[in-house]
Residue frames as a rotation matrix with the C-alpha (Angstrom) as fourth column:
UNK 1
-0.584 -0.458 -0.670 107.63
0.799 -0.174 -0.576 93.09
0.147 -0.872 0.468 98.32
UNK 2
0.489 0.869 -0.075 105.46
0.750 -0.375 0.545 95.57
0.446 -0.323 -0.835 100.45
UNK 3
-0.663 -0.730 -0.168 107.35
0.635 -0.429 -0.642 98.72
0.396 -0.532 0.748 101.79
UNK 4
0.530 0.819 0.219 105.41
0.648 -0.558 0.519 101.04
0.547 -0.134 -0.826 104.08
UNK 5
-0.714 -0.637 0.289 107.21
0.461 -0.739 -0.491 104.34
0.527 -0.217 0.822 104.90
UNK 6
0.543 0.809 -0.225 104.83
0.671 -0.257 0.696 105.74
0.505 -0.529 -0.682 108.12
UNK 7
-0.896 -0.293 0.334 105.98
0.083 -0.850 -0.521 109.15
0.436 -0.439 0.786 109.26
UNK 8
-0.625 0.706 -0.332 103.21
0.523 0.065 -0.850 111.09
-0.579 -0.705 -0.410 112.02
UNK 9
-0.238 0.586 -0.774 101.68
-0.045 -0.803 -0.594 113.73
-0.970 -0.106 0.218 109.62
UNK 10
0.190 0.137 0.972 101.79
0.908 0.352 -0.227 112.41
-0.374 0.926 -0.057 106.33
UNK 11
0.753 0.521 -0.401 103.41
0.376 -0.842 -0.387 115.80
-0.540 0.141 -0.830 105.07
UNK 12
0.502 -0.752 -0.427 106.73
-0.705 -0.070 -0.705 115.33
0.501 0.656 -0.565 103.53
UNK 13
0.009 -0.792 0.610 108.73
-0.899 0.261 0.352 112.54
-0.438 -0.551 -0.710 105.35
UNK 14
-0.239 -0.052 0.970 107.06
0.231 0.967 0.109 109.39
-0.943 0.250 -0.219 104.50
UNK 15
0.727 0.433 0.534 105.69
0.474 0.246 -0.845 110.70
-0.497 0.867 -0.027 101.10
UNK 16
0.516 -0.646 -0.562 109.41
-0.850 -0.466 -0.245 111.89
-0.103 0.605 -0.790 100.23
UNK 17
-0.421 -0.397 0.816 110.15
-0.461 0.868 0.184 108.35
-0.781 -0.299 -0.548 100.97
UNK 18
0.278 0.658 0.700 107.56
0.310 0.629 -0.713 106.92
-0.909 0.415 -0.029 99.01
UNK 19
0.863 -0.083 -0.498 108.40
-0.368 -0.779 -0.508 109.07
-0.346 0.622 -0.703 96.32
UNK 20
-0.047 -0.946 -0.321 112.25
-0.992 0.006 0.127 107.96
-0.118 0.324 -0.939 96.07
UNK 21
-0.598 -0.376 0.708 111.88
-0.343 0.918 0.198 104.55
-0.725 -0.125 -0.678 97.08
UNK 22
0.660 0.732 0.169 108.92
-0.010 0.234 -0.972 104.36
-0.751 0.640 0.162 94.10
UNK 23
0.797 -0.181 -0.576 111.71
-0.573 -0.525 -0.629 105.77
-0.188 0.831 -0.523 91.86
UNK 24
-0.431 -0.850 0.301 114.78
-0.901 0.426 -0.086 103.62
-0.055 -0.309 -0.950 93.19
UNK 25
-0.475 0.231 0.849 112.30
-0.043 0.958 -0.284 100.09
-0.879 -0.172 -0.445 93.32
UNK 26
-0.779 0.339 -0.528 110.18
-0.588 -0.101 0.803 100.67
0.219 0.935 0.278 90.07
UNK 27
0.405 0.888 -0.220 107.60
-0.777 0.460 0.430 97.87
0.483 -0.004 0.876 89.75
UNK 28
-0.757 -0.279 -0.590 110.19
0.115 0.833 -0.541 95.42
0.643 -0.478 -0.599 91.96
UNK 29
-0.764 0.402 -0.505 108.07
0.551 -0.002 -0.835 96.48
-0.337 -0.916 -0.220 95.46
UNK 30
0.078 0.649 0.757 104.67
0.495 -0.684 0.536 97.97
0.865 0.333 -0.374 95.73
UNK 31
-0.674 -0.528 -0.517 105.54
0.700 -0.232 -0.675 100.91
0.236 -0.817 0.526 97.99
UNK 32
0.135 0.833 0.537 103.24
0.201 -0.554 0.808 103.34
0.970 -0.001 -0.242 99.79
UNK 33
-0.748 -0.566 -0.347 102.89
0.568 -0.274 -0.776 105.87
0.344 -0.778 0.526 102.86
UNK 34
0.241 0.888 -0.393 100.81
0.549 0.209 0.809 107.04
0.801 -0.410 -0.437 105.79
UNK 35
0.052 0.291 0.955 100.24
-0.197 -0.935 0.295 108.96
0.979 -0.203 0.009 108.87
UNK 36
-0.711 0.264 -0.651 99.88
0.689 0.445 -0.572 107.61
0.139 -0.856 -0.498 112.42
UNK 37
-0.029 0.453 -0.891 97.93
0.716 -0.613 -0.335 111.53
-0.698 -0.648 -0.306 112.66
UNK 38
-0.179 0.120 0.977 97.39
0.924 -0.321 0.209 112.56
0.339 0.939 -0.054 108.93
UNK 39
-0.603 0.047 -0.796 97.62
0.376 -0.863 -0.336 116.37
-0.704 -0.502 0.503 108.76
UNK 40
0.347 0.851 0.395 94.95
0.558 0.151 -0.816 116.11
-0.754 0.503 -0.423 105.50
UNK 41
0.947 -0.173 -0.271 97.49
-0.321 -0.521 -0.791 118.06
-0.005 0.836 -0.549 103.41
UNK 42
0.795 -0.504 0.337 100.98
0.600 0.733 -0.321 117.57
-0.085 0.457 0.885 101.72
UNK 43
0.302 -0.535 -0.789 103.91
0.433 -0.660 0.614 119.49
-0.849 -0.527 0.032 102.33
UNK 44
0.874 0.179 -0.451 104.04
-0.251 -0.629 -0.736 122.11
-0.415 0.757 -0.505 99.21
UNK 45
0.304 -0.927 -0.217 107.93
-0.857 -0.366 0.363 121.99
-0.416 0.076 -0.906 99.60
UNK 46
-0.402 -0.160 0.902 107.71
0.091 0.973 0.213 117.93
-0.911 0.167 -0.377 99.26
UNK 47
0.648 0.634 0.422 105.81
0.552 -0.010 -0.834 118.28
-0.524 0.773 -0.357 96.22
UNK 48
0.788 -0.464 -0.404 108.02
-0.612 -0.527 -0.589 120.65
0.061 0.712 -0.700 94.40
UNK 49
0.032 -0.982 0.188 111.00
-0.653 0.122 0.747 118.86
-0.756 -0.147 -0.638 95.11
UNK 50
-0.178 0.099 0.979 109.73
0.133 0.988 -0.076 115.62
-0.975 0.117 -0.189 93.95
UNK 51
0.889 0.365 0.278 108.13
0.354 -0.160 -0.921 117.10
-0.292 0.917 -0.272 90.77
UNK 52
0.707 -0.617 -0.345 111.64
-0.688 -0.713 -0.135 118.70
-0.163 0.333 -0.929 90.27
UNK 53
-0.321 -0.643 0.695 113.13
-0.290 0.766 0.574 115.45
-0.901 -0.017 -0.433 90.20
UNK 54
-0.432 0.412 -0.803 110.65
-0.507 0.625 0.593 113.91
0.746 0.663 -0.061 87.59
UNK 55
-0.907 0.360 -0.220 108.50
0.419 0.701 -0.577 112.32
-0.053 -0.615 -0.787 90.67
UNK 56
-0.388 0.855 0.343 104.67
-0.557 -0.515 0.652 113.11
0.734 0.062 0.676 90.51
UNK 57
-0.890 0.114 -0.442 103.06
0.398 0.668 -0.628 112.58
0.224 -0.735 -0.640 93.38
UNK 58
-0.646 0.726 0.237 99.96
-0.591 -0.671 0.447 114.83
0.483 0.149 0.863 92.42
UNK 59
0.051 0.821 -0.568 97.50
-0.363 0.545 0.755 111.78
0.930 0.168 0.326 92.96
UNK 60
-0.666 -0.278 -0.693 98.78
0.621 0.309 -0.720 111.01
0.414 -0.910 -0.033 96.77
UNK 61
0.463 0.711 0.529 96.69
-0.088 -0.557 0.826 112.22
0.882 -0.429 -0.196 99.52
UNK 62
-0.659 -0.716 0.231 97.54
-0.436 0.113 -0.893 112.41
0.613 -0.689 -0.387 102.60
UNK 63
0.460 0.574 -0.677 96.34
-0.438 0.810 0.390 109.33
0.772 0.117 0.624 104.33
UNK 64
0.020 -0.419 0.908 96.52
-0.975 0.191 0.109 107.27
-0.219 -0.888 -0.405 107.63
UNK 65
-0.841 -0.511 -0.176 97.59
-0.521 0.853 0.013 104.10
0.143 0.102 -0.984 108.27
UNK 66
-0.373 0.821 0.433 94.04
-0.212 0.379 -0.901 102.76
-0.903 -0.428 0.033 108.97
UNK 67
0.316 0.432 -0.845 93.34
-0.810 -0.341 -0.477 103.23
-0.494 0.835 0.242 105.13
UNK 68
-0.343 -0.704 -0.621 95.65
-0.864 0.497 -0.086 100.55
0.369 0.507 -0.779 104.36
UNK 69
0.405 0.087 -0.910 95.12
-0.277 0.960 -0.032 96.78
0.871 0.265 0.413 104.09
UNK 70
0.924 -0.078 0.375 95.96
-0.383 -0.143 0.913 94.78
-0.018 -0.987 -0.162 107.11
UNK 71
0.546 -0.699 0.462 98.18
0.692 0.687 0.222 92.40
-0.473 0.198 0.858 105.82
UNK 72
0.448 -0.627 0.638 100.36
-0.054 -0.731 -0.680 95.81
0.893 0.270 -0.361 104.01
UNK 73
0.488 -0.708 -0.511 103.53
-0.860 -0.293 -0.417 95.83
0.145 0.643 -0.752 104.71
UNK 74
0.613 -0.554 -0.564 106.21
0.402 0.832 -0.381 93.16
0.680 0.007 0.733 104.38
UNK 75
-0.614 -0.789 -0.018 108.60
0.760 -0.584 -0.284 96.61
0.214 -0.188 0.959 105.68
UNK 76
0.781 0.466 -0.415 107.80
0.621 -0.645 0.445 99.22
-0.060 -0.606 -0.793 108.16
UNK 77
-0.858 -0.493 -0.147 110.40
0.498 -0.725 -0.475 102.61
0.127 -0.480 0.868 108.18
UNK 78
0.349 0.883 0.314 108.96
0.819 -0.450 0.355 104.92
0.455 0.133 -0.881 110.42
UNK 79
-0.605 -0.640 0.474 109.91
0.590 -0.760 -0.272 108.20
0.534 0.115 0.838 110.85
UNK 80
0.361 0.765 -0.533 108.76
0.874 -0.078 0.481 109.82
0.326 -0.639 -0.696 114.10
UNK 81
0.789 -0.126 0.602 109.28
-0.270 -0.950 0.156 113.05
0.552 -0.286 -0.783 116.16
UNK 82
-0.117 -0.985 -0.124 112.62
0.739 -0.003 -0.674 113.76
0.664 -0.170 0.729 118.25
């Protein structure tokens, strides 16, 4: 299974997603997250949390949905503005 969590800035929504749903799915799904409008950095606060769990998300970038494969995802959550 393919899960693709796509928030607009790639700055803490989808890559707190990615992050849990990596931790909650293990090797069942290969999960991963994106940007519609990458903001080219990671939200500090997302990062500490995640590392305060026991999540490491050091090696993530923040990254748009163009970067990805076409055929990614099986699953789309996307988490937009309000």
């Amino acid at each position: 299974m393919k899960i693709l969590f796509l928030c607009v800035f790639y700055s803490a929504r989808s890559l707190l997603a990615e992050g849990l749903a990596r931790r909650i799915r293990g090797h069942q799904a290969d999960v991963r997250s994106a940007g519609s409008v990458p903001s080219g950095k990671m939200n500090p606060n997302a990062v500490r949390f995640l590392r305060e769990i026991g999540i490491d998300v050091s090696r993530n970038h923040s990254k748009a949905i163009e970067e990805l494969e076409p055929e990614f995802p099986d699953g789309l959550d996307y988490f937009g503005l309000h």
